[in-house]
NUBA-846280 format. One record per residue (C-alpha): x, z, y negated. Coordinates in pm, whole numbers, padded with zeros to 5 digits, always signed. Each point is the difference from the previous one (the first is absolute). Example, Ala and Ser with C-alpha at 12.3 -4.5 7.8 and 13.67 -1.06 7.14 Angstrom:
// NUBA-846280
+01230+00780+00450/+00137-00066-00344/
// end
This chain:
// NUBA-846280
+00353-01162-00521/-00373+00054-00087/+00012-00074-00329/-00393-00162+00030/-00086+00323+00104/+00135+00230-00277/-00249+00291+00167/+00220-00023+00333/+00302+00002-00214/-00120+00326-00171/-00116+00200+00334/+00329-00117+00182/+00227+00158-00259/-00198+00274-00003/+00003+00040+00381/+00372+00004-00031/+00073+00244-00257/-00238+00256+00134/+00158-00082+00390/+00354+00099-00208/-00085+00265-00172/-00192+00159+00303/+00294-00109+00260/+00217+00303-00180/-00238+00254+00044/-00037+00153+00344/-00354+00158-00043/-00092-00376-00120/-00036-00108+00383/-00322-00066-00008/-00046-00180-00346/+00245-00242+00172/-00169-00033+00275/-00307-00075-00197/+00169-00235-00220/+00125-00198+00298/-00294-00061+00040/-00102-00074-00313/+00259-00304-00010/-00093-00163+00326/-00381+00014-00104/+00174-00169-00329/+00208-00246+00214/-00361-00084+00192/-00197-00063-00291/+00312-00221-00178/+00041-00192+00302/-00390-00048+00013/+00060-00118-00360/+00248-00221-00001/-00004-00133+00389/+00363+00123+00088/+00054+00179+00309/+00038+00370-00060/+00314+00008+00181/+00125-00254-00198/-00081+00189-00357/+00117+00354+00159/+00359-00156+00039/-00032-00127-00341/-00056+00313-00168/+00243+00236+00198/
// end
């Protein structure tokens, strides 16, 4: 989907990962939180980017 924007690409997966490997662990609660955050910060400066509505790119990637 980003593939101009391999940075995006590599913090997205990342995002991800961490978000799954955190969602297991109970006392992770607030990492996830923080990384929630982290990905709609990402989903801002994409859509800043690339000019597609942040909605728009949020459905994409869930």
């Amino acid at each position: 989907m980003t593939g101009n924007f391999p940075e995006f690409d590599i913090i997205q997966r990342a995002i991800h990962r961490t978000y799954h490997m955190l969602e297991n662990d109970e006392s992770a609660s607030m990492a996830v939180d923080g990384l929630r955050v982290a990905q709609e910060q990402y989903l801002l400066a994409l859509s800043h980017k690339t000019l597609i509505d942040t909605n728009y790119l949020k459905a994409m990637m869930e």
